[in-house]
N, C-alpha and C positions, 0 to 999 in steps of 0.2 A: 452320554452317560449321565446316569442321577445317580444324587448323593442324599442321604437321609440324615439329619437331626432332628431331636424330638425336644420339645420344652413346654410344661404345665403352663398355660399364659394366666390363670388366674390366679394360681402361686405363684408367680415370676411378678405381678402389680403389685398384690394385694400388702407387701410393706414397704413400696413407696411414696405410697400416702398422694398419690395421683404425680410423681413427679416423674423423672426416666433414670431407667434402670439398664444399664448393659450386661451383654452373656457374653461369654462366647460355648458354642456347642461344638460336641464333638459330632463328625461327620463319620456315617456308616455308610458302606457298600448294601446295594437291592439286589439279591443273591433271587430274588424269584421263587422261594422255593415255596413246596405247596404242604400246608400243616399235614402230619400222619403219614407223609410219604417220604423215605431215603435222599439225603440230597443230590441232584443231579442237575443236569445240565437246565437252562431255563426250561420253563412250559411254553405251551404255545398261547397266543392272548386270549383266544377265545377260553380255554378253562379256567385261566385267571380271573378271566371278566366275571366268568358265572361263579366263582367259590368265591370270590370278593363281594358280590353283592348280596349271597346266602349271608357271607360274615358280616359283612355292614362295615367292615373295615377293610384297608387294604393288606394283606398279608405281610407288607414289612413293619405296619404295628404287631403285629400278632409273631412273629418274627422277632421284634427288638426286644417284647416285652415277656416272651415264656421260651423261646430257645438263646440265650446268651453264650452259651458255648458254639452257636453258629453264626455268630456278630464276625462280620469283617470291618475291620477300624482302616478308617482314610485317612490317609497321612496330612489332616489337613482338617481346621476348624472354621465353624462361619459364627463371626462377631456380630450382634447385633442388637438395637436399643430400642426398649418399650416403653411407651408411655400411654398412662390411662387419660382417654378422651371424654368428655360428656357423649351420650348416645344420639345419634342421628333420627330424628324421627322420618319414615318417609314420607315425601312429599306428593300428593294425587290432586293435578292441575287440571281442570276443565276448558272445556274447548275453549272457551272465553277470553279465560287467564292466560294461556300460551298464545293465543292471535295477541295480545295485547303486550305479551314477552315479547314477540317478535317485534309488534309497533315502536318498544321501548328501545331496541335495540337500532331499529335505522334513524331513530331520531338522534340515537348517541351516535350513529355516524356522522347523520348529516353536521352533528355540530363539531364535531374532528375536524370534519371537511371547513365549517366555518372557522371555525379557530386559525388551522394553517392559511386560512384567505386572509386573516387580522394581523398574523404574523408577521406574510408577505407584505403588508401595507402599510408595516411600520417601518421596514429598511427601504421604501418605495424612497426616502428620502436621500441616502447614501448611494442609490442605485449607479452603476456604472452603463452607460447605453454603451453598447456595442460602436467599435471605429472612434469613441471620444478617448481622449487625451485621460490620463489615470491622474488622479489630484493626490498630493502627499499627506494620507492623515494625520495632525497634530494634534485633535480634540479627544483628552482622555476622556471617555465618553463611561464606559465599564469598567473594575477588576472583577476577574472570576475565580474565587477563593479554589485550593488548590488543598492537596495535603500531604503529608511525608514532608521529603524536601524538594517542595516545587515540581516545576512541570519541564521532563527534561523535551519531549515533542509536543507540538502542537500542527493540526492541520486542521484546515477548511471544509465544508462539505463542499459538493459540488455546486448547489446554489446557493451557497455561502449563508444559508441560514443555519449552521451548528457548525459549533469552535468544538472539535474533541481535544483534550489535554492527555499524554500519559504520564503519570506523577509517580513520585519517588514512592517509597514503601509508606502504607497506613500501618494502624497502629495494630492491625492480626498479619502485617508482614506482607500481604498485595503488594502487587504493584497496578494500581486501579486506573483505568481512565475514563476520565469526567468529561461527561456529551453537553454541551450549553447549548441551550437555546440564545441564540446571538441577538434575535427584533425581541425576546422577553427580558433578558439580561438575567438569567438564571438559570439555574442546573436543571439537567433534562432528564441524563439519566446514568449511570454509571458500572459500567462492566469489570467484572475481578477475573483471576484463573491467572493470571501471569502470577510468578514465583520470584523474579531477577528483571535486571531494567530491560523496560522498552526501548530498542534501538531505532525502529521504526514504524511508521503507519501512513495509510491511506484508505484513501475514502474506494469506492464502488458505488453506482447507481444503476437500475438496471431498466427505469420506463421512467417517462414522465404525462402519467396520466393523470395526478390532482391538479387540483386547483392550483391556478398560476402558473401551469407546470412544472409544480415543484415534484419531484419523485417519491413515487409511493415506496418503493425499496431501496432504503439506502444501508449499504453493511461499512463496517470498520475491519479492515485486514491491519493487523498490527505482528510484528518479531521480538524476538524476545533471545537476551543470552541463558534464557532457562531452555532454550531446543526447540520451542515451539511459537507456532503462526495459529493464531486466531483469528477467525470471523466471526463478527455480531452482527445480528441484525437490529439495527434503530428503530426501539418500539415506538409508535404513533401517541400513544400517554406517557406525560411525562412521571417518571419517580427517584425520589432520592434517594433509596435502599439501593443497596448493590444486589444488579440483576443477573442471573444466573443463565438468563437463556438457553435456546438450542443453539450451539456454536461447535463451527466445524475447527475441528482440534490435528492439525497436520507437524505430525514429528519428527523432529530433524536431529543428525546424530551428535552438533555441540552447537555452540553459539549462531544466531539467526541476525546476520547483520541489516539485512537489510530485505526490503519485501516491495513489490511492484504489482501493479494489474497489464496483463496484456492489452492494448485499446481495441483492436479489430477481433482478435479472436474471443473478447468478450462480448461481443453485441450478439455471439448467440443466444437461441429461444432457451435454452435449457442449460447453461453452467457458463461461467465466467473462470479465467484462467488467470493462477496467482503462480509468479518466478520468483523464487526467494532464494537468496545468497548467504552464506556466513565461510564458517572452518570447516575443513576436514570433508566436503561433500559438494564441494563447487556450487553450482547454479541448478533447482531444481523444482520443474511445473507440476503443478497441480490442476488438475480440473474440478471443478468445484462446482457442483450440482445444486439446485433449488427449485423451491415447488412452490411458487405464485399463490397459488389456492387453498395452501395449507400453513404460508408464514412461516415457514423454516427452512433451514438449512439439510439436506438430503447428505448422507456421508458422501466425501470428498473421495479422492484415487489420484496418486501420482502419475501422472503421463509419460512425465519427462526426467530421468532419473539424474544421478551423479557420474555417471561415466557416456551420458551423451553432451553436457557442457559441463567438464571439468575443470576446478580451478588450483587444485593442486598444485602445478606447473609454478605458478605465479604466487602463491599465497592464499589467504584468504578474500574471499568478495565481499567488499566491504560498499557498495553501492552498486545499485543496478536500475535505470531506466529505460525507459520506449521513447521514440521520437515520434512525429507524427507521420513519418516514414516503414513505421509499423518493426524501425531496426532496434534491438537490444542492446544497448554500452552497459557494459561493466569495467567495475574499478576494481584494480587487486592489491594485495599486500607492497608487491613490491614496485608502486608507481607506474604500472601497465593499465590502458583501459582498450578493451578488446570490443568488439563490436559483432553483433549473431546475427544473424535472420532464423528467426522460427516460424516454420512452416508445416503445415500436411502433408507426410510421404506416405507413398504406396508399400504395404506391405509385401514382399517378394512371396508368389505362393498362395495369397490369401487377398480375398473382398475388400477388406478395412485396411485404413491409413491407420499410422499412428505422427506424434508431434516429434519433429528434431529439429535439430541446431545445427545450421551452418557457422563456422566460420568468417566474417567477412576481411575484418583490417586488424591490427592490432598498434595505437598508435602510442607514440612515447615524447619524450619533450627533454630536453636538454635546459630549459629556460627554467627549471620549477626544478634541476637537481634530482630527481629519483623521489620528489616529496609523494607521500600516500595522498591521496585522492580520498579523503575520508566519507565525504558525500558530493555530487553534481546535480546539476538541475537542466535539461535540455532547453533554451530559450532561443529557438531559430524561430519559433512562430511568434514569440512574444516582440525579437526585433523588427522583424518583418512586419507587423502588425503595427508598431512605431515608428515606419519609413526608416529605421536607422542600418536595413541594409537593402541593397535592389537583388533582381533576379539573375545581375550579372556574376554579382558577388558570391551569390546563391549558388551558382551553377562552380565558382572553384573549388568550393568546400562543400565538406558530408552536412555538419550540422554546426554548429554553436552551443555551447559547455558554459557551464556558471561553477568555478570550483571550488571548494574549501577545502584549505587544508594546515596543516599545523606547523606555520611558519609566519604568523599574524598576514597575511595578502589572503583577497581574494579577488581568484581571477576569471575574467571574460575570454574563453580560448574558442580557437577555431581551427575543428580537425580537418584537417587536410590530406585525402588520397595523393598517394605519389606511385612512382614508377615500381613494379616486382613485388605488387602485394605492399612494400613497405608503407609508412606513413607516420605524419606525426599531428601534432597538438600545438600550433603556438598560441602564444601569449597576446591575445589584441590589446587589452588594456588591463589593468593592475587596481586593486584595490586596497589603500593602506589606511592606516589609522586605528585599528582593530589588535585587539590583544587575545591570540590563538593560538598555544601553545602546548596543553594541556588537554580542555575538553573539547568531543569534537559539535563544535558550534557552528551552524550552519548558516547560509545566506538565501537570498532572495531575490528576486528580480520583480520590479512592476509591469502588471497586463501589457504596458507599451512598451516595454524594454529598456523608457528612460531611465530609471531610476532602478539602483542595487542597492538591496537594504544588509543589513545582518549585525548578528548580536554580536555582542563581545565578553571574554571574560573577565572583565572592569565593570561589570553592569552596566554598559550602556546601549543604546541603539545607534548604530549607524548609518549612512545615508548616502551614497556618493549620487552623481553624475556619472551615467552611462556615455555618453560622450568624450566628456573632458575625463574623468577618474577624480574630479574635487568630490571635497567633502561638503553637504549640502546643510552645515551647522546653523547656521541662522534658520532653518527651514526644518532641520529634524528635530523630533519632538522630545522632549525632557526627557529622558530615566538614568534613575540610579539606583540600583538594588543591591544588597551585599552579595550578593554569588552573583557567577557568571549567566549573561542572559545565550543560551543554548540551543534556539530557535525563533524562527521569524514566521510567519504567514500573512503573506499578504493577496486577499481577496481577489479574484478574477471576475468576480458581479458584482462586487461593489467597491465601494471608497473605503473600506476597512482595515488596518494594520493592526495585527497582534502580535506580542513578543511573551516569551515567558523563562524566568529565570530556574536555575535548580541550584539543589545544597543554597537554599539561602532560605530556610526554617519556612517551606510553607509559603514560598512566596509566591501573589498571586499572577494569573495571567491578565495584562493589559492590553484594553482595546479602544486603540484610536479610530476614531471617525472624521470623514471630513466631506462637504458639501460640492460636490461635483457640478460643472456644467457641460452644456452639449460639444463643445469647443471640439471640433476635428482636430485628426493626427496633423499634421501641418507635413505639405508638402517641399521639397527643394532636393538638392542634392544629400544624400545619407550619412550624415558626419562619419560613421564608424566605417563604410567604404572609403570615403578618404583617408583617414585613421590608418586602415592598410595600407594602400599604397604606397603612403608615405614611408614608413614604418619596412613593410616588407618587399623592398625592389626585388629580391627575390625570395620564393619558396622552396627551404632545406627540408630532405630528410634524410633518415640514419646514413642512406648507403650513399648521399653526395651529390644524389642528382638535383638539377634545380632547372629552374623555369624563369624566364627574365618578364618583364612587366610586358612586355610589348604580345607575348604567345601567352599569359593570362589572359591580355584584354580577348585576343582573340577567340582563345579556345572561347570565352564565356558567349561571346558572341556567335559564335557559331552555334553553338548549345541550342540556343536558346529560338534561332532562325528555324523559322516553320515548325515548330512542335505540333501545332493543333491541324493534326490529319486524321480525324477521327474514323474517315473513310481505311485507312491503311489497318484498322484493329492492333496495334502495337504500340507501346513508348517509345515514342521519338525521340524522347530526351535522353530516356534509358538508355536505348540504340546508341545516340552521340558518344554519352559518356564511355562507353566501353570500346568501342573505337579507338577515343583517346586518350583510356587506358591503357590499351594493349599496345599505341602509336608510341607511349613514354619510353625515350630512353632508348628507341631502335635508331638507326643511322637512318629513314624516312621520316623519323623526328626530327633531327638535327637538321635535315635537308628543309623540313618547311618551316624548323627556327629560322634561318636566315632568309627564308623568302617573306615574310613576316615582315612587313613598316606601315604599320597604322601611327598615325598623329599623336602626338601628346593630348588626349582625351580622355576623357570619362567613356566607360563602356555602357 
């Protein structure tokens, strides 16, 4: 349908002395009708097209402007603002000129491309090598000014060359967040459109085809308790105006607590997949479209709605990540964290799949009281990758948990399948010293898993020992800021720690550096496998069943015998595991408990 308003534009300038001027018009209905004739139902287009071009106008001027008693008025007016511009003269470029536009333009490339090579060559000094040992930043090296009050998230790009910040409210009421260049030590570039705090963000990159391979595409997916997830794309030139972009805008029906990238079902050629949690709508995918060749964001479509992973049930979701397992944990209102697998099903009837959610565990903890799980961090690769657990250890539990939550601890848990579906969550080790009761302030872990950082609402940073659970005070690095420090980032490519405080007037984010060597993970027995053992001679869950240390070491052991049969086309491991899951808790359980007498050893 079209709607018509009409307004004089050279009366409408002409007395604001070149400044802007707003209207709003009234909207009429295009009734069609043809001057000198009765009115009736439309014409057809072709007699339109010919008496409109006899009149040189279109018939609803001639319409608005001599039949007013056959004006239909729209319930509804269009506002909008004029202003007088200088005149454009046109521009007529010769062959010459445009070959030489064009020369100007790939030399402004190649020096993009040079710049980000100067970039990468100045954090070449902080670099982290792959398999080395992670060093603990203490050298305040940058602050990155910040504004409102302070920066309640902070995270890393994927190659750790840009700190994004999202900060409290600017002075037109945003809630903006600030992209640093991290090897320039200044602001890159800064994105608006949130209304209410940012609860979460994460990075997406989708090639690494520049120089150094650092990523030509990298987006910010960020949530928000204003209802809405945003994606930006991170322009190549830096600017400090707040950038308006093309950004895909996905609307949720209340608060957006928390937002994730799927890892596998993102590496497709054509859209990347965002699962975002909050109130009132559970867990809910989006597939998110992009056009390589055109630098933008293509509109997005929900996949995966609210009633195929509901959280109602439980609360609201208030965390949600991926493991390198490709599985989905979610954390809910009322101290549950349930665990999906999202996959491609067959449409029944029809050619195409679409995305659902299974179900897998739903585990709970008696150790931690019914506390919410305000946010987790999945760090089974990070321990693993610091020999601090083996593949025996690996093979009793699903994953390894980093949690906070608002009881001043934060802890190192490890979920554990059990018998009949149930399961739960203990407690490996504990982390105290921390003041968490209030905001939800989050923690950290380093690339090698020795070292858990996280802020405090005392302004300080803190530091333990993954191992032992001390505090690593002589060794962590000064702050103190008046408000609580409410996030942590610590670099996975380099030697970098950043902290950033909120409600503390604007306070900036700080960035420590420190100077790495090649020093390998050091091998021996894995402190935190012994840490279990000791600790849990057996594993409880809800319904009572348990497992004594001696059908641990075994099960693990058998796990893990002959996996690589590549000849077979199946998990082996997979296979085992469900076996003796299905083995749990039957009287053919209990029969090969006691057949069961392996040595007091290490598995």
């Amino acid at each position: 349908r079209i709607y018509w308003g009409f307004l004089r534009a050279p009366w409408a300038c002409a007395p604001a002395g070149g400044g802007r001027k707003t209207f709003r018009l009234q909207l009429y209905r295009y009734r069609y009708h043809v001057p000198g004739e009765p009115a009736r139902a439309a014409v057809d287009g072709a007699t339109m097209r010919s008496k409109e071009m006899d009149a040189g106008a279109p018939w609803v001027l001639w319409e608005y402007d001599w039949l007013p008693s056959r004006r239909q008025t729209y319930p509804a007016c269009l506002q909008l603002t004029l202003q007088l511009v200088d005149r454009i003269a046109p521009v007529i470029r010769t062959i010459e000129e445009a070959e030489a536009e064009q020369a100007g333009a790939v030399q402004r490339k190649s020096s993009v491309e040079n710049m980000s090579a100067r970039v990468h060559s100045e954090l070449l000094e902080h670099v982290r090598p792959p398999g080395a040992l992670a060093v603990l930043p203490a050298t305040l090296r940058m602050q990155f000014p910040t504004v409102g009050s302070g920066a309640f998230r902070i995270a890393h790009s994927p190659c750790g060359n840009f700190l994004a910040a999202a900060c409290g409210p600017s002075d037109d009421g945003d809630f903006e967040i600030l992209v640093f260049s991290v090897a320039r030590g200044k602001l890159h570039c800064v994105f608006g459109h949130h209304h209410r705090l940012v609860y979460d963000m994460v990075w997406h990159s989708a090639n690494k085809e520049g120089p150094q391979r650092i990523p030509r595409h990298q987006w910010i997916i960020s949530s928000s308790s204003d209802g809405a997830v945003f994606v930006f794309e991170l322009p190549e030139e830096s600017s400090s105006e707040v950038l308006h972009p093309v950004v895909q805008h996905l609307l949720h029906p209340s608060n957006v607590y928390t937002v994730a990238v799927h890892p596998t079902l993102s590496q497709m050629a054509d859209q990347f997949y965002v699962a975002a949690g909050g109130r009132e709508f559970g867990i809910r995918f989006w597939g998110v479209s992009y056009r390589m060749e055109n630098r933008h964001l293509a509109h997005g479509h929900s996949r995966v709605g609210a009633d195929i992973v509901p959280g109602i049930d439980h609360g609201a979701v208030l965390c949600v990540r991926f493991s390198h397992k490709d599985v989905m944990y979610a954390s809910y209102e009322d101290g549950i964290i349930i665990s999906w697998k999202v996959f491609w099903a067959p449409v029944s009837g029809h050619s195409h799949s679409t995305l659902a959610a299974q179900q897998l565990r739903e585990f709970s903890s008696r150790e931690i009281g019914g506390a919410q799980v305000h946010s987790f961090s999945i760090v089974t690769a990070e321990l693993k990758a610091g020999n601090m657990v083996d593949s025996g250890m690996l093979a009793l539990v699903e994953d390894f948990m980093l949690t906070s939550t608002k009881d001043n601890v934060v802890r190192l848990c490890a979920l554990h399948p059990s018998a009949r579906g149930n399961a739960a969550f203990r407690v490996v080790r504990e982390f105290q010293g921390l003041k968490c009761s209030v905001f939800q302030v989050r923690s950290n872990i380093s690339p090698d898993g020795r070292m858990v950082v996280s802020g405090s609402e005392d302004g300080k940073l803190m530091v333990w020992d993954t191992a032992t659970g001390k505090l690593l005070a002589d060794k962590t690095p000064f702050v103190q800021v008046s408000g609580p420090v409410t996030d942590v980032s610590w670099s996975v490519t380099h030697h970098i720690l950043c902290c950033s405080a909120f409600r503390a007037d604007a306070a900036p984010v700080l960035v420590f550096c420190g100077v790495g060597t090649k020093t390998p993970v050091p091998t021996g027995p894995p402190p935190l496998l012994q840490r279990m053992l000791e600790v849990h001679d057996t594993v409880a869950d809800p319904s009572g069943f348990t497992e004594d240390r001696n059908l641990q070491r075994w099960k693990a052991k058998w796990v893990e015998e002959n996996v690589a049969r590549p000849e077979m086309h199946i998990d082996v491991r997979g296979l085992k595991e469900k076996i003796v899951s299905q083995l749990m808790g039957t009287n053919k359980y209990n029969q090969l408990k006691q057949s069961v007498a392996l040595p007091d050893e290490k598995v």
